[in-house]
Every structure is written in C-alpha cells, then in structure tokens.
C-alpha positions as CSV (number, residue, x, y, z in Angstrom):
1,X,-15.7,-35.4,-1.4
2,X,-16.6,-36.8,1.8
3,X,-20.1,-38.7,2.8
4,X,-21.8,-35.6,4.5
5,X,-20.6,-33.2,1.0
6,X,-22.5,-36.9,-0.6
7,X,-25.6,-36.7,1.2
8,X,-26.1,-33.0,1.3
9,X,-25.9,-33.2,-2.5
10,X,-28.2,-35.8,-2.6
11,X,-30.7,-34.1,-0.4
12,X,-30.3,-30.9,-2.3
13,X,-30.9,-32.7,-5.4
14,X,-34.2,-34.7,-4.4
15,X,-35.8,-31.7,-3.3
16,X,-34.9,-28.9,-5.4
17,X,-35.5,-31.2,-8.5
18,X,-39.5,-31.7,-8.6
19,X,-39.8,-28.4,-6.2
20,X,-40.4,-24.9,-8.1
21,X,-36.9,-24.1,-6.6
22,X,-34.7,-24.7,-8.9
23,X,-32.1,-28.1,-8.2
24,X,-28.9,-26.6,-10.3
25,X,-29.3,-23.2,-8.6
26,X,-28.7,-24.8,-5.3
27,X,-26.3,-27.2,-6.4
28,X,-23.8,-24.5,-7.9
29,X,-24.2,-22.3,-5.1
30,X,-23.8,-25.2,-2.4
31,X,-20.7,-26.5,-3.8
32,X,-19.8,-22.6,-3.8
33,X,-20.7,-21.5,-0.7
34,X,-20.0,-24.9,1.2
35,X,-17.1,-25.2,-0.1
36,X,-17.9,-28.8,-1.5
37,X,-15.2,-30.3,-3.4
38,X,-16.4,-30.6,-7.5
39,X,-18.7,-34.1,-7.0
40,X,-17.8,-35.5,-10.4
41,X,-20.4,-36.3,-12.3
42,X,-20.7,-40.2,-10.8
43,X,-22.2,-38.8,-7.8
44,X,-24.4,-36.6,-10.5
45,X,-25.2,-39.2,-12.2
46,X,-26.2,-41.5,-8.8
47,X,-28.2,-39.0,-7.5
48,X,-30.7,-38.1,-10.9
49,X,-30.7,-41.8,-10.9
50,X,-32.2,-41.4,-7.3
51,X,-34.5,-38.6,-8.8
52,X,-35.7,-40.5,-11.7
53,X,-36.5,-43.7,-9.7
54,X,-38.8,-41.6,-7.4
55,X,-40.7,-40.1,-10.1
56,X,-40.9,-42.9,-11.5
57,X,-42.6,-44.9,-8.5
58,X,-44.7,-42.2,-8.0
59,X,-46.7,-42.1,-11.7
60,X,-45.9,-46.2,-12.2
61,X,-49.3,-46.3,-13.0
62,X,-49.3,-43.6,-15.5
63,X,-46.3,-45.3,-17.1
64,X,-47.7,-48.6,-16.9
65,X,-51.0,-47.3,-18.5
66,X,-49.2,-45.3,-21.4
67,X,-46.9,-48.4,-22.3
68,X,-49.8,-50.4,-22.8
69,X,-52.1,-47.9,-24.7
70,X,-49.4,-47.1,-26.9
71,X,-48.6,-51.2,-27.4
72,X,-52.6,-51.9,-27.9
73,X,-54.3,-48.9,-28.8
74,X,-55.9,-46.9,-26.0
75,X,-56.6,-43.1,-24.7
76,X,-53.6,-42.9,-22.4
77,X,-51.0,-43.5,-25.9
78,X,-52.0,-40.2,-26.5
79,X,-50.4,-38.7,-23.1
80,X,-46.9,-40.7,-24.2
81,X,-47.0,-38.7,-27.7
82,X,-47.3,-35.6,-25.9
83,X,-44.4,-36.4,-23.8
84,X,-42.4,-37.1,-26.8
85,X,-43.1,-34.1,-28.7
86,X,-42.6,-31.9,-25.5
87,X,-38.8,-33.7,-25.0
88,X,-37.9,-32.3,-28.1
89,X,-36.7,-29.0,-27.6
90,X,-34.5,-30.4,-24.8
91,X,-33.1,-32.4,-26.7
92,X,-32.0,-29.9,-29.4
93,X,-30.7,-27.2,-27.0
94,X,-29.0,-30.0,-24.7
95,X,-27.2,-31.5,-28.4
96,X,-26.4,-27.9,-30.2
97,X,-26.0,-26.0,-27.2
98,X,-23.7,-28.3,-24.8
99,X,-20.4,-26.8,-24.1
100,X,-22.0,-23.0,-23.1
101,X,-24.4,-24.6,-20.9
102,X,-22.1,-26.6,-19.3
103,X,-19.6,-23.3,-19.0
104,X,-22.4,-21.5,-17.2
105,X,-22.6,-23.7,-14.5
106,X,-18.6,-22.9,-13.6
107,X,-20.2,-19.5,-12.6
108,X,-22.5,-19.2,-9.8
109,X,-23.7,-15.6,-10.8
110,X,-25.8,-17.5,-13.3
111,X,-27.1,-19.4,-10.9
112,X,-28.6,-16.7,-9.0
113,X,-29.5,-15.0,-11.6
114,X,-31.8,-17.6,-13.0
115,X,-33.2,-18.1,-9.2
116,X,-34.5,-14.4,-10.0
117,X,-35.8,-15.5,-12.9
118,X,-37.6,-18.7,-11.2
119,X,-38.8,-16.4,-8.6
120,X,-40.9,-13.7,-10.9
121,X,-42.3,-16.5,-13.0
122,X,-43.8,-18.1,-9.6
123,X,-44.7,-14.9,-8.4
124,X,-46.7,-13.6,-11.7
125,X,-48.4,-17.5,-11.7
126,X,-51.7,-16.7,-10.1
127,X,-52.5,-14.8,-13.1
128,X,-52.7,-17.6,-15.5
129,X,-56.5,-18.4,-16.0
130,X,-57.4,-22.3,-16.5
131,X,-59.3,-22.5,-19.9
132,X,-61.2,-26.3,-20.0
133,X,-59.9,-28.8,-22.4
134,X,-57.5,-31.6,-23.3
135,X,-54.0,-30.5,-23.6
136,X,-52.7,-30.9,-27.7
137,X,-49.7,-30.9,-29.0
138,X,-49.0,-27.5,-29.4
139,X,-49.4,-27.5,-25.4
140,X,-46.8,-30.2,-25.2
141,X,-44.1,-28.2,-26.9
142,X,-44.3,-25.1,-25.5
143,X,-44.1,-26.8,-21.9
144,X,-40.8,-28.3,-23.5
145,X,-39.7,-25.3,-25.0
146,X,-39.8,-24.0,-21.5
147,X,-38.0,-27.1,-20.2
148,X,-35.1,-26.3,-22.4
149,X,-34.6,-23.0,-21.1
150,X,-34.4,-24.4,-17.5
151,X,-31.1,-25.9,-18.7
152,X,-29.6,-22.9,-17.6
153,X,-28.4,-22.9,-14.2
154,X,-30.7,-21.4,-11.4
155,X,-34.0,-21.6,-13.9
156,X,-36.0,-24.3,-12.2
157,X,-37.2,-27.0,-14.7
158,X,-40.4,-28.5,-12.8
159,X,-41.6,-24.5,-12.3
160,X,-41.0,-23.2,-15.1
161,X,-42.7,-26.3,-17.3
162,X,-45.9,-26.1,-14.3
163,X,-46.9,-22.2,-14.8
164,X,-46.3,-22.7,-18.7
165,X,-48.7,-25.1,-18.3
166,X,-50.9,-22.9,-16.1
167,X,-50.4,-20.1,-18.4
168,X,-51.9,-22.4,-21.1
169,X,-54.9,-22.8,-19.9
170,X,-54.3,-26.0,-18.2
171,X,-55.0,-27.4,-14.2
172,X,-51.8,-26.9,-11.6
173,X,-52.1,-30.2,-10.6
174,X,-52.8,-32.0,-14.3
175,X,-50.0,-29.4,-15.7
176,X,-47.3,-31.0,-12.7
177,X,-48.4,-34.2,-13.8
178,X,-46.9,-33.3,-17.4
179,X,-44.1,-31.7,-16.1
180,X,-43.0,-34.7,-13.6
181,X,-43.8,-36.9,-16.8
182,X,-41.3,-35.1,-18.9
183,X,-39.1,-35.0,-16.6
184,X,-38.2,-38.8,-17.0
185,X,-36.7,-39.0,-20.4
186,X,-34.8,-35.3,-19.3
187,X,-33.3,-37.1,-16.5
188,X,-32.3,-40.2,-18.5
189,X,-30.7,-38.1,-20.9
190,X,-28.5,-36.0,-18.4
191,X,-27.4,-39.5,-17.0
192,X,-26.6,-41.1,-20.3
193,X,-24.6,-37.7,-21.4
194,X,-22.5,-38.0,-18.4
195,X,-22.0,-41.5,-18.6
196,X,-21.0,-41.7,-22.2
197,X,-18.5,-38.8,-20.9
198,X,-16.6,-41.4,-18.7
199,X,-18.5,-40.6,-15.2
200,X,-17.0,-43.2,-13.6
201,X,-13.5,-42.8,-14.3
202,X,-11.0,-43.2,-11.9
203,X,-11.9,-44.1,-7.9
204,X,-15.2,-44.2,-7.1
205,X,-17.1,-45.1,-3.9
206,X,-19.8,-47.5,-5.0
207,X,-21.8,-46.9,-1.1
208,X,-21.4,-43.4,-1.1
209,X,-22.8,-43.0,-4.7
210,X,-25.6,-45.4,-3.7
211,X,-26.1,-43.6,-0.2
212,X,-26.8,-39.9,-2.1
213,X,-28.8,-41.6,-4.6
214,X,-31.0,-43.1,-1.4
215,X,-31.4,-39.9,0.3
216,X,-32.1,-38.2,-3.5
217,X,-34.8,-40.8,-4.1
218,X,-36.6,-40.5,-0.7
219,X,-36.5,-36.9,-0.9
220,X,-37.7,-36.5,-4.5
221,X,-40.8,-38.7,-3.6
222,X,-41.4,-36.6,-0.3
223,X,-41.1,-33.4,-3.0
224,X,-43.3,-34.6,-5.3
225,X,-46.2,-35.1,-2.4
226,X,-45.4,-31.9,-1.1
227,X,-45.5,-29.9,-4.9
228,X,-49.0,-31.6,-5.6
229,X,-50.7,-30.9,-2.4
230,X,-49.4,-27.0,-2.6
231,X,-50.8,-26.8,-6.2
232,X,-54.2,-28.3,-5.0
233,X,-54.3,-25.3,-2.7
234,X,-53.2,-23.3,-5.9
235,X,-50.4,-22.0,-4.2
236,X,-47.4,-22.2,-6.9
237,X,-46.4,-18.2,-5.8
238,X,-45.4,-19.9,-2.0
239,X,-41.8,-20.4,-3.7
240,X,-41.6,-17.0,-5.4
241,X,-40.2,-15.1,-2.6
242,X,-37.7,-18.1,-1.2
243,X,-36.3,-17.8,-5.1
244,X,-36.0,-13.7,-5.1
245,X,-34.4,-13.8,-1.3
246,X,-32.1,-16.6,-1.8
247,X,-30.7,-14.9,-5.8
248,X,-30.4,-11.5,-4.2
249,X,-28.5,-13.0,-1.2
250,X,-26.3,-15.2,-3.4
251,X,-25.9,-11.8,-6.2
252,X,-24.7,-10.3,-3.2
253,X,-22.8,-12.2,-1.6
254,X,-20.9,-13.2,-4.9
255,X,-20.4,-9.4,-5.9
C-alpha cells in the first residue's frame, strides 16, 4: 500500500460515502481495477473515521440539539428515537449476516451489479410524490430497512435510504438529513467491527492512515454540500446514469 493507493482510497471513500454513488462499489472495483494492494482494514477503519467526523461537523447542531432534548425533554428527542429505531435493521443483518456479506465484497461482479441497482432506484426517483407530515416511526425503519440492504457491495447507502425516504412521502432535503443522521451510528459500527477484528495488527503507518482519513473527511463534507444543494434542485436522477454506465462498464470489463 503506498501513500497515493492511501489517498485515492480516502478520496474515493469521502465522496462516494454521502453521494448517491455508492462508496463500496468504487472501492471494490478501484482496488480491482487499480490494482491497489488489499488496504487492511486500518486504513478502512481511518478513513470512515474521516467520514463520520465530517458528517458529524456538518449536523453538530442537530446532534447537539437531540442530546439535549433527549437529556431534558424537548421536540428534537424525538428525531434521536427515530434514528435509533431506523439503525436497527442494520444492525441485525450486519450481526446474522456477517461472513456472506463480507464474502461478497471478494467479488467485484457484486459490486457492479449493485451499481445497477443504485442506478434504477435514482433513475425511477422523480416519481416519488412528497405527502406533508412528520416522519413516524414506521418511516424510520423502512429507511433502515433500506440501509441494511446497502450492505451489499455496489448498493449505495445514502441513495438508497434518500429515495426511500422520498418514496415515503417525505422532502429530498429533510429525507438526506435522516439519511446522513443514520449514517453515524452505521459508521461507528463498521469501525468498532473491524477494530474488535484486530485492524491494527501488525505494521501500520500511523501518517498515512491519518493522511486518508484527512482527505476522507474534507471530501465527505464537500459531498455532503454538494448532495444537499442537488436535492434542493430535486435532482437525485443526476447520478442514475453515472451508476448504470460505470456497472455496465465494470460487468463488462469483468466478464
């Protein structure tokens, strides 16, 4: 693994994470078609961590807000339970279903494959039809039911939870708010598995980890500006085509 594999990775991974693009799509078929060494999952690790701080920074307020509503009593306690109830299914699939999942990703036709599916569900979004109201908790775990399935390599998380939310009835921009919410106990989790699975084993370059998490961090914030302002434009279909062209090429290529 050398420092431009490291910050390639890193860039990949800010992006593609909070874009409807899907992050482990391009990841798999980078390493693939780069020919980038295996990263081990310390530089996996660093570079969610780089993810999950940006998100992070970006809805601080949010978070603050929630924390103290649920401490004291307020509206915004309500938003934290929904998060909770939509990290549920994740967390089931991610415990039960660990060892195929993590098999699927040691084969990049799966990866492309779920790029195809990434790039339907943004094309078909302009049909959902915003229906006024507060989201409930049923809302909250069918968005997470949908943020299991993007698990699976190439099936973009933040696009596939956004037009389940739009299919819902909710707003693009309220329903990536959700989805960038629930993406920070997700994240946490992926970091904690690998770490509990000896990440750091072995010799590991402390810069070069922190260097990809950097570049994952500033990229993922630039990402998450980029998203929102597309959605506000109610443009979600944009990344449809740049998910069918780039599976295709990739089924291709790997047939």
């Amino acid at each position: 693994m050398t420092w431009t594999d490291a910050l390639v990775l890193g860039l990949l991974q800010g992006l593609t994470e909070f874009l409807p693009i899907s992050s482990s799509g391009h990841l798999v078929l980078a390493q693939h078609g780069l020919g980038i060494d295996e990263p081990g999952a310390g530089l996996e690790i660093a570079v969610h961590l780089g993810t999950l701080a940006s998100v992070v920074l970006y809805y601080r307020r949010d978070l603050v807000e929630i924390l103290r509503d649920v401490l004291r009593g307020g509206p915004a306690a309500r938003l934290g339970w929904l998060v909770v109830v939509g990290t549920l299914p994740i967390v089931v699939v991610g415990l039960t279903l660990r060892e195929p999942i993590a098999a699927a990703f040691d084969e990049p036709l799966y990866s492309a494959g779920g790029l195809l599916v990434t790039g339907v569900l943004m094309m078909v979004s302009p049909l959902a039809r915003r229906r006024p109201g507060e989201p409930r908790f049923g809302y909250a775990l069918l968005v997470g039911c949908a943020q299991a399935v993007a698990i699976l390599p190439g099936v973009s998380r933040s696009g596939s939870t956004i037009a389940t939310g739009m299919f819902a009835g909710d707003d693009p921009v309220r329903a990536a708010r959700f989805s960038f919410l629930l993406s920070i106990p997700a994240i946490s989790g992926a970091a904690i598995l690998m770490a509990k699975d000896g990440a750091f084993a072995g010799r590991t370059d402390p810069v070069m980890l922190l260097g990809a998490g950097a570049v994952a961090f500033v990229s993922g914030l630039a990402a998450i500006a980029f998203l929102l302002r597309v959605l506000g434009r109610g443009r979600l279909f944009w990344f449809g085509p740049y998910c069918l062209v780039l599976g295709a090429t990739a089924l291709w290529l790997l047939a």
